[in-house]
C-alpha positions, 0 to 999 in steps of 0.5 A, spaced: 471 495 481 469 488 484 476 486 486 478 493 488 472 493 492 473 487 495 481 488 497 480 495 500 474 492 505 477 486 507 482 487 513 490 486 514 494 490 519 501 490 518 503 483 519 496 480 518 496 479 511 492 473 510 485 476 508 490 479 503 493 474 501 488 468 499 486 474 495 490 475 491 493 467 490 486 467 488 486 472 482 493 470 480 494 463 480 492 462 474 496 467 470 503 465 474 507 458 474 508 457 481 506 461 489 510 461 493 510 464 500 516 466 504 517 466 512 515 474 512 508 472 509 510 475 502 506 472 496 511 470 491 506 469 484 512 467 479 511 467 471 517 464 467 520 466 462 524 463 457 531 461 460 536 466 461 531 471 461 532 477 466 529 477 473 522 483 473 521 483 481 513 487 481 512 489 489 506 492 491 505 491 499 497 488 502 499 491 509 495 498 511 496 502 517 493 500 523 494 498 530 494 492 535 491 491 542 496 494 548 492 495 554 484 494 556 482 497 563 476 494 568 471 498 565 474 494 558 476 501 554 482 499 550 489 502 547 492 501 541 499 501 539 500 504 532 502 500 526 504 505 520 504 513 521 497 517 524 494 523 524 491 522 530 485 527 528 482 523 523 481 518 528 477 520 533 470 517 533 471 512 527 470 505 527 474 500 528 475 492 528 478 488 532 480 481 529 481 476 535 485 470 535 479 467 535 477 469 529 472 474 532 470 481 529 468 486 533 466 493 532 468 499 536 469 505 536 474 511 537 473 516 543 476 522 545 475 526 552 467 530 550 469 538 547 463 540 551 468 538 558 475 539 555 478 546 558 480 552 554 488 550 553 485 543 552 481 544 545 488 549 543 492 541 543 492 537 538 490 529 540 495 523 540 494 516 539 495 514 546 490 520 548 484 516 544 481 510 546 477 504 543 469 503 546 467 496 545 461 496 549 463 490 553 465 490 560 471 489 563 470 482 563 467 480 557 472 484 553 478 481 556 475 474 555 474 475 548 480 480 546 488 480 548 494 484 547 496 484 540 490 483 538 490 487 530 485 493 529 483 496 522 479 502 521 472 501 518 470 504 512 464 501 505 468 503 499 464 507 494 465 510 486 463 516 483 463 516 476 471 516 476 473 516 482 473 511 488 474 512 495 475 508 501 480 505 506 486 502 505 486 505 497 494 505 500 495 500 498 490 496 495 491 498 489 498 495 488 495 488 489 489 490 483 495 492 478 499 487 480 494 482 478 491 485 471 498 487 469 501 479 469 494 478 466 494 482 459 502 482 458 505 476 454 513 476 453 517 470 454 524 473 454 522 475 462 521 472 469 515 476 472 516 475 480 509 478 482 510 480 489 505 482 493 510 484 500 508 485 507 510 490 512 511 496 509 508 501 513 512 499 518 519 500 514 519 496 507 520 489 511 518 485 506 520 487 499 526 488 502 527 480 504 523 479 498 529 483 494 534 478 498 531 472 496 529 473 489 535 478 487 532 480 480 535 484 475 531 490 476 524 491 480 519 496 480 514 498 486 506 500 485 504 504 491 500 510 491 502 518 491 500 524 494 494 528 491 495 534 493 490 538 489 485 540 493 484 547 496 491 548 501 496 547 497 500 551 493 501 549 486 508 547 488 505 543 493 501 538 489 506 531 487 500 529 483 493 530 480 488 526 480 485 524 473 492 526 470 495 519 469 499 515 472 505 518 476 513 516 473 517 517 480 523 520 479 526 520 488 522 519 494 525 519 502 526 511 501 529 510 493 531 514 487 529 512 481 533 508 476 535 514 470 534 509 465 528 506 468 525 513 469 526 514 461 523 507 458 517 509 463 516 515 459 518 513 453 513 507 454 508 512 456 509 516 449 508 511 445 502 508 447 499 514 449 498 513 456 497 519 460 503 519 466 505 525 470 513 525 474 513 525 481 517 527 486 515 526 493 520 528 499 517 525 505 515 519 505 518 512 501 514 506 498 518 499 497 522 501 492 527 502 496 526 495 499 528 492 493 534 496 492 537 495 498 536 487 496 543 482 496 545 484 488 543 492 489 537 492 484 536 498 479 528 499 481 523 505 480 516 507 483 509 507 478 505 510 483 497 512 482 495 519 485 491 519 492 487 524 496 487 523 502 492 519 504 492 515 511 485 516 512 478 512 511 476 517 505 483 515 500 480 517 493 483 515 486 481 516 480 479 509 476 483 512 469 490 514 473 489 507 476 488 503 469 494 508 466 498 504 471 496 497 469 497 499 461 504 501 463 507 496 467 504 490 463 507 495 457 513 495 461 513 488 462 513 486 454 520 491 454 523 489 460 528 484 456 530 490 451 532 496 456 540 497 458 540 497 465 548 498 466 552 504 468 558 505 463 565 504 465 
């Protein structure tokens, strides 16, 4: 969980990636023929196959929800512009970093008007994102000699494992990246090209699996992200999407993308036959690069493997490690079957 540990702690906003990135060149140049990086700040790892092969575009996206910098005050309190979708309550009083374009990090934390002042009608209301406020315990002055507008701020949280589970931010989607890299590591086929995509902007509209999509035009493409978990109390038993320690999630539609049938039935039957516990998933809000990749210049056939995660969009984003190596056994399965299965419709 080392690696796991280290791509959650570290900080990449959607477009500032780069901390992301190093990593995983870093962990899969060995395993690839060749990195490249495209103008969006996608990292390409690719592993030829034998020539003719078809094309298997991976893509799990480095970008977690975040912020940039929009205004600091006299009294140096900062507001934020929001990258990817908040609640706003699991907000208050978190800390946060700032990554100057300095190079700087600077701790603040996440304020809100004190309950013990607020007014009756106050406390009915929920908070937004432009009501809260970062305290960088800075002057005015001082934080605007070392802080600017768009400046990237991400939450603050230590990942941590118990037992099974794993906890900490950006878990979404961290997690990708992590499958991406032991998956290109264990499979062996020659009879397919492996583009290994580790895409950015998705929080914010599934930008770069998209131009990736464009610029690779792969015969089919599979996403890893993760999915809700939805089995806590609150939620009725139709309502769950997935369960934690239930396996990996086969998902059959979202918001963004519906899964490619033949795809879906080589999943599960991959699944089967090596015995690798899975679930189906049906999420109907909410989208991951999947629908990126289809929407790419050749309309590629792709479907999501996704890992089930309490929590999501918040600093405590819980998995379970065995759903999480279900995903790596069943993407490096699929890699070694990708050339045999018969993705055309018919007339």
């Amino acid at each position: 969980m080392e690696l796991l540990k280290e791509l959650c702690e570290a900080y990449g906003a959607p477009g500032f990636e780069d901390r992301i990135r190093a990593i995983f060149r870093r962990e899969i140049k060995d395993h690839v023929d060749r990195i490249e990086v495209d103008g969006i700040g996608n990292c390409i790892a690719i592993k030829e196959g034998k020539p003719g092969s078809p094309k298997v575009m991976l893509a799990g996206h480095m970008d977690e929800i975040g912020f940039v910098v929009k205004h600091i005050d006299d009294k140096g309190f900062i507001r934020l512009s929001p990258l990817g979708g908040f609640d706003p309550k699991t907000l208050i009083a978190k800390r946060v970093t700032i990554l100057t374009s300095g190079g700087e990090e600077i701790t603040g934390m996440i304020g809100s008007k004190p309950i013990h002042i607020m007014t009756p009608e106050d406390r009915k209301k929920m908070p937004t994102v432009p009501e809260l406020f970062v305290d960088v315990s800075l002057s005015g002055e001082e934080a605007k000699a070392r802080i600017e507008i768009g400046d990237p701020v991400t939450l603050q949280q230590q990942f941590q494992v118990s037992g099974d589970r794993c906890t900490g931010k950006s878990l979404d989607n961290r997690v990708s990246i992590y499958t991406m890299i032991e998956a290109v590591r264990r499979y062996s086929n020659e009879n397919v090209s492996v583009y290994a995509v580790a895409t950015t902007q998705e929080e914010i509209g599934l930008r770069g699996a998209m131009t990736a999509s464009h610029r690779i035009e792969p015969d089919c493409g599979v996403a890893i992200d993760v999915t809700l978990a939805c089995d806590t109390p609150g939620a009725s038993e139709h309502e769950k999407i997935s369960s934690l320690g239930a396996g990996v999630a086969i998902k059959v539609h979202d918001s963004s993308s519906i899964s490619n049938p033949k795809m879906v039935r080589a999943m599960r039957e991959i699944a089967r036959e090596k015995e690798i516990p899975f679930q189906m998933e049906i999420l109907t809000m909410g989208g991951t690069d999947a629908g990126g990749i289809q929407r790419g210049g050749s309309a590629v056939p792709a479907i999501t493997l996704s890992i089930p995660c309490r929590y999501v969009h918040t600093v405590v984003e819980t998995i379970d490690a065995r759903d999480l190596e279900a995903t790596v056994a069943l993407l490096a399965g699929f890699l070694d079957k990708a050339h045999q299965i018969d993705l055309s419709y018919d007339g």
